[in-house]
N, C-alpha and C positions, 0 to 999 in steps of 0.2 A: 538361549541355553548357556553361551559363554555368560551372560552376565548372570545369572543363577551358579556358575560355578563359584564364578569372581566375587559375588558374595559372600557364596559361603565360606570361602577363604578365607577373608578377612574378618567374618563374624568369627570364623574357629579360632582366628590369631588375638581378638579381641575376648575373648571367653578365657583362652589360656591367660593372656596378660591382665585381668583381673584376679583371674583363680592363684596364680603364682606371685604377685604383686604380693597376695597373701600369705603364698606359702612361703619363698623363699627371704621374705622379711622375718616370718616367725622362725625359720631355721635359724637366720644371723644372729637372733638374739635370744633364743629361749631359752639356753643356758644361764645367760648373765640375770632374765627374769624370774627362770626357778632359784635362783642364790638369791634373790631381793624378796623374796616370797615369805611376808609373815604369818607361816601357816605349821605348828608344829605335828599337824596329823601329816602334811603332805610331803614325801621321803623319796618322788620320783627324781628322775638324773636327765637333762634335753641332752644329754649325750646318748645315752642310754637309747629314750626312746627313737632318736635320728637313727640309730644303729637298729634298731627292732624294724625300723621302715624300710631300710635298705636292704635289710636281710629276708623280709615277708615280701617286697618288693621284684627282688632278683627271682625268688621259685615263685612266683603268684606268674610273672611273665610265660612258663608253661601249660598254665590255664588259661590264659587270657583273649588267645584267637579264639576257644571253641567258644565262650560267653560272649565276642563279639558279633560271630558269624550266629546265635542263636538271636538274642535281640536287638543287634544293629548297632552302627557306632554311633548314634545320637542318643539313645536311650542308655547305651555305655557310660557315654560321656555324662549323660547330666545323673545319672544315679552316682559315677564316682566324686564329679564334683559335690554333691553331698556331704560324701564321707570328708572330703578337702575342707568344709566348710563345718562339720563336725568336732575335726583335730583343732579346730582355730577356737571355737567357741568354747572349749575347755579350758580355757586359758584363763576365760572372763573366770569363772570357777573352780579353782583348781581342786580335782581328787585324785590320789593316786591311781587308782581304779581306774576311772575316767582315761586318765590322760596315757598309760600304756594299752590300754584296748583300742583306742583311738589311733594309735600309732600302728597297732597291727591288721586295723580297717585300711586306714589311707595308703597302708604299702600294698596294699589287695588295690585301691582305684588307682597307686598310681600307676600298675599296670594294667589293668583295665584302660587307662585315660588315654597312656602312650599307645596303645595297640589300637585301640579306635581311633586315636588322631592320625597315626599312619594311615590305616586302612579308609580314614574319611577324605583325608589329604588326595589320596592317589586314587580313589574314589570320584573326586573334584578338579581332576587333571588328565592333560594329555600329552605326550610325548612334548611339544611344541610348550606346552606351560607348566609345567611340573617345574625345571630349576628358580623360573618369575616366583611358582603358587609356595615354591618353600624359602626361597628368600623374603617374600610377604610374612608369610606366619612367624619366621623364628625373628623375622628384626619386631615385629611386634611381642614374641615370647624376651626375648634378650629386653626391652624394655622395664619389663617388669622388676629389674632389681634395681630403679631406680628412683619408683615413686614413694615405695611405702617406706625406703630407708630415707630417704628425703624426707619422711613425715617424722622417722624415730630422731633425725638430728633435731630436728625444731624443736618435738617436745620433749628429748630429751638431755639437751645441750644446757649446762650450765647445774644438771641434779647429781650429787653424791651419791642418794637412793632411788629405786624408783617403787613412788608408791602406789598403793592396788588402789588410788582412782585413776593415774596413768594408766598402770596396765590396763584395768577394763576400757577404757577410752581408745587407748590404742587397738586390743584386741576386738573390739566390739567394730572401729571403723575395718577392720584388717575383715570382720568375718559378712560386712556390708560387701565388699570388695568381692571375697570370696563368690555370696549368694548370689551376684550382678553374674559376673562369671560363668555359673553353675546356669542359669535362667539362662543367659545367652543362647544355651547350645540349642532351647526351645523355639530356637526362632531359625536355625536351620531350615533351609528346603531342601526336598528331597531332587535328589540328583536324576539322570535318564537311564542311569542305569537301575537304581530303584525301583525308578515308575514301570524299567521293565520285568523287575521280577514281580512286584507287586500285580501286575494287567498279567501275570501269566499264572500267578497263583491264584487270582482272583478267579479266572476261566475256570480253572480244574476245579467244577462245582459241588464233585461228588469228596473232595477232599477238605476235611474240618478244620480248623483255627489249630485244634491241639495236634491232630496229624502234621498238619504241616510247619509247627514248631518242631517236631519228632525228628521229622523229616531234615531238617536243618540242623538239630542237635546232631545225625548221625553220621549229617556227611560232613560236619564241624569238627566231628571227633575221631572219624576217617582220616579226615587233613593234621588234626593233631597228630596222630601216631606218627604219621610219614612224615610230618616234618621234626617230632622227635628222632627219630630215626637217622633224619640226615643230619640232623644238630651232633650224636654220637658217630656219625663218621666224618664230620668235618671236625669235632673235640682232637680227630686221631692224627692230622693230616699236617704235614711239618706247620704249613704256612700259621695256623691258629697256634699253634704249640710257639712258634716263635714270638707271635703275636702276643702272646697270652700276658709278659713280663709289662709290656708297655699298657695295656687295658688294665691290668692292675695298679701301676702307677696312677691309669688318669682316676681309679675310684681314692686313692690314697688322697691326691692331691685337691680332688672334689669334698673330702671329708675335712680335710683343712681349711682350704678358702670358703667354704660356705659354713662352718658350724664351727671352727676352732679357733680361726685367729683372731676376728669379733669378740670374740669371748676373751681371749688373753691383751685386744687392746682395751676393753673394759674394765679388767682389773689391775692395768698398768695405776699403782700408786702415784707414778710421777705426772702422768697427765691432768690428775687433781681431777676438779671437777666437768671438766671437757669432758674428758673418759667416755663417761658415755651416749654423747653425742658424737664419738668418734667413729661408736659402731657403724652409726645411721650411716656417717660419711665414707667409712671402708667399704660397704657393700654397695654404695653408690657407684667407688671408685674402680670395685671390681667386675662391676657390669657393663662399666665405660670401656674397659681392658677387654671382656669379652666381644663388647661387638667393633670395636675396633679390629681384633685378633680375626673376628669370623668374617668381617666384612672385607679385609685384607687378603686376607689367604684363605677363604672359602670358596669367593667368588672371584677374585684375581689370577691364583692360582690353582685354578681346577685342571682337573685331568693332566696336570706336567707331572714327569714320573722325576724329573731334578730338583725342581723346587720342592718336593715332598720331603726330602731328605733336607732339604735346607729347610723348613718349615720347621720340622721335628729338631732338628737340629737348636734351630735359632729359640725353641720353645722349651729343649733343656736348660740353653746356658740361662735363660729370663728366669726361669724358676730357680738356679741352684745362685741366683744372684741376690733373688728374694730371700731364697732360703738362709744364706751368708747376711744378712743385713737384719732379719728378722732377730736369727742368735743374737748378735752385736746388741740389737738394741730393741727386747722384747725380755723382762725377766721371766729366768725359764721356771718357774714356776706357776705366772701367769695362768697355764691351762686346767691348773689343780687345784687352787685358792678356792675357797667355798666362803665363810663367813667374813672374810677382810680382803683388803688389797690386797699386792705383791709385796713378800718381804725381801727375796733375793733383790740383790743390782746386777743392771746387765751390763756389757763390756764397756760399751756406748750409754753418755747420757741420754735418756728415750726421748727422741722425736719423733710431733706426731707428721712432720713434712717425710720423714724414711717411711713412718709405719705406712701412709697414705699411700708412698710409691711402691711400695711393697704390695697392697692391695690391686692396683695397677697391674704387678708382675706379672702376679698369678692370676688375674682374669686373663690377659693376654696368652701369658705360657699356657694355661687350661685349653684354652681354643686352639694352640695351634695344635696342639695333642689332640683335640677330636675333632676337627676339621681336616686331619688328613686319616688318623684311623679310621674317618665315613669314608674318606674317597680313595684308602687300598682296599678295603674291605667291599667298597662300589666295585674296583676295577676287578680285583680278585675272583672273587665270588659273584660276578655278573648275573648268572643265572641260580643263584640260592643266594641273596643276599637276604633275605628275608631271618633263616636260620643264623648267618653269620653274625646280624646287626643282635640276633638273640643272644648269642654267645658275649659279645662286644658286653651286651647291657650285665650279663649275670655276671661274666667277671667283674666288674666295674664296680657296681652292686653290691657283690659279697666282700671285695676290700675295704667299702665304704662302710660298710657294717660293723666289719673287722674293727676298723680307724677309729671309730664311733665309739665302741667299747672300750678301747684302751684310753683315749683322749682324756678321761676324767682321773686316769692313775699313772700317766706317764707325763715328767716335768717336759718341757718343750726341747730340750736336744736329745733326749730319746724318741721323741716324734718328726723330727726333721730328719733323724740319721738313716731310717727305714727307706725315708723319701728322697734323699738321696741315691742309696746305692738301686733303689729299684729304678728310679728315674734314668740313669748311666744305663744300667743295663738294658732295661725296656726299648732306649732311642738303638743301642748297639744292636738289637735285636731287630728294630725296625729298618735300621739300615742293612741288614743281612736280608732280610724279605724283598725292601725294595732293587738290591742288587741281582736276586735270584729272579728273581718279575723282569727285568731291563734285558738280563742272561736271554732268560727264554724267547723274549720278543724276538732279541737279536738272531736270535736261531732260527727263529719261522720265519723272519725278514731272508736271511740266507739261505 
């Protein structure tokens, strides 16, 4: 039985790290490929539709237990990887049409995908393996932003354009990646706790196929209510309200590192034709920063209520370091350029050794922001963590959405300054929580 779980562990951290390989590759660059796109029927924005995901993404997460609790999280999982593998394959073709309906499917699976992979995860664990079964999965998820931008620097290192037999090439490997992925979840086994609802549904012989879908739909949708329910009184309860400033940060700062700055070191004029081989290598470098960040202070510094505050702490000053270096030597124009380079100069002649540490920053600063918002939010909310982590994702989400949209009509120091002053504030806020948290202990300790 332990080796049927420990499987499926790692088949699900293998499934995600193909499916993501694909997605969060096409996130880094699908801005700079719809500007290289000679196609004058097709008028979509990869800002735009990154923001349509994030936004159909954050409310689909209210529907998504009762769809998983009705057909399972393996059958969750491999229908959403579909749609994952749908958004990639429009690429090889571009239509307008296509590629925003696409974007408002995949924000539908990727809450479908996260709610099943929780529920499959802890489905697949026991008190005793649960921390092993999620540091497995996520060092295999955190991998993923490593290979497929390692494939855009190679083929795309040394091009001024990049033209539509590259793109199909790349996207057509990216939507291989995907299907691998998506199939994976087909070779899942079923777990003991499965086999026992399944031998118990099976006995009750007087009850049909469709009843007892019914049946699951209702008590799916019983559990929905109550746990909306408690989502609206934990919305009310200082500690979320406090919370709230820094969860919006991390979706600010998740709209940038994955979809904006790629894109503004793409269009830096001065890098010439490196450019855009530079993407492939930023998302490389910011995935080295995330699991460094999560392997650090995820699992080094779990459960200290001190070093949370120096974590957050240590994961503002990395961002507003990045963010002071980026200004200096990224022209702020950069994020808004459609048919040419950058014309602005930035303060600093651009180097790609700054933009690369910069990339660095922000994966690290990214992790330590939500490696400790899991573990106040774990300690906090111990007994409804399920709702909180809801909350966590929908604020997170709906800024990310926000960022998304603006990103295409705000030059780069009106995009930095938002992230800024919410950043300052969001950690001052977190250190008021974790001081009222330490307060209390001390109290009941007394």
């Amino acid at each position: 039985m332990a080796d049927t779980r420990t499987f499926n562990v790692v088949i699900l951290g293998v499934g995600f790290l193909f499916i993501f390989t694909a997605f969060t590759t096409c996130g880094n660059i699908e801005q700079t490929v719809v500007k290289s796109l000679h196609n004058e029927t097709f008028t979509g924005s990869g800002y735009h539709s990154l923001g349509i995901i994030y936004g159909v993404f954050s409310f689909s997460n209210l529907l998504a237990p009762t769809v998983v609790a009705v057909i399972g999280p393996k059958m969750t999982m491999f229908l959403s990887g579909l749609l994952y593998s749908g958004y990639i394959a429009v690429f090889i073709s571009p239509a307008t049409w296509a590629f925003y309906l696409t974007s408002v499917l995949i924000g539908i699976g990727a809450a479908l995908l996260w709610t099943a992979q929780g529920h499959f995860l802890v489905e697949n664990s026991e008190a005793s393996t649960i921390n092993r079964n999620t540091g497995v999965f996520w060092a295999l998820l955190q991998c993923s932003m490593l290979f497929g931008n390692l494939y855009i620097y190679f083929d795309w290192n040394g091009r001024a354009e990049i033209s539509d037999s590259s793109r199909k090439n790349i996207f057509l490997s990216l939507l291989v990646a995907s299907v691998l992925g998506t199939l994976s979840f087909l070779v899942l086994r079923k777990s003991h706790h499965e086999e026992d609802m399944l031998s118990e549904e099976e006995g009750q012989s007087l009850l049909s196929t469709r009843m007892m879908y019914k049946d699951r739909a209702n008590t799916a949708l019983q559990d929905a209510k109550s746990e909306f329910k408690t989502i609206q009184q934990l919305l009310k309860t200082k500690t979320i309200l406090l919370l709230s400033p820094c969860m919006a940060y991390s979706g600010l700062e998740l709209s940038f590192y994955s979809g904006v700055y790629g894109t503004c070191i793409g269009a830096t004029a001065h890098f010439g034709e490196a450019a855009k081989g530079l993407i492939g290598i930023s998302g490389i470098v910011v995935g080295i920063g995330e699991i460094v960040g999560g392997g650090l202070f995820g699992l080094l510094c779990k459960n200290n209520r001190f070093r949370r505050t120096s974590v957050v702490f240590l994961g503002m000053v990395v961002h507003f370091v990045a963010v002071y270096l980026i200004f200096l030597n990224i022209p702020d124009d950069a994020p808004v350029v459609f048919d040419t380079t950058t014309q602005s100069k930035p303060y600093l002649t651009p180097s790609a050794s700054i933009a690369l540490l910069c990339s660095f920053l922000l994966g690290l600063g990214d992790s330590c922001f939500n490696t400790q918002l899991y573990s106040i939010l774990g300690c906090v909310y111990a007994e409804q963590s399920t709702p909180a982590f809801a909350i966590f994702k929908f604020i997170q989400s709906i800024f990310a959405a926000v960022a998304f949209f603006y990103s295409g009509y705000l030059v780069l120091k009106w995009q930095l300054l938002p992230m800024v002053i919410l950043g300052f504030v969001g950690t001052l806020c977190f250190f008021v929580v974790e001081r009222t948290q330490n307060f209390s202990v001390d109290l009941q300790e007394y």
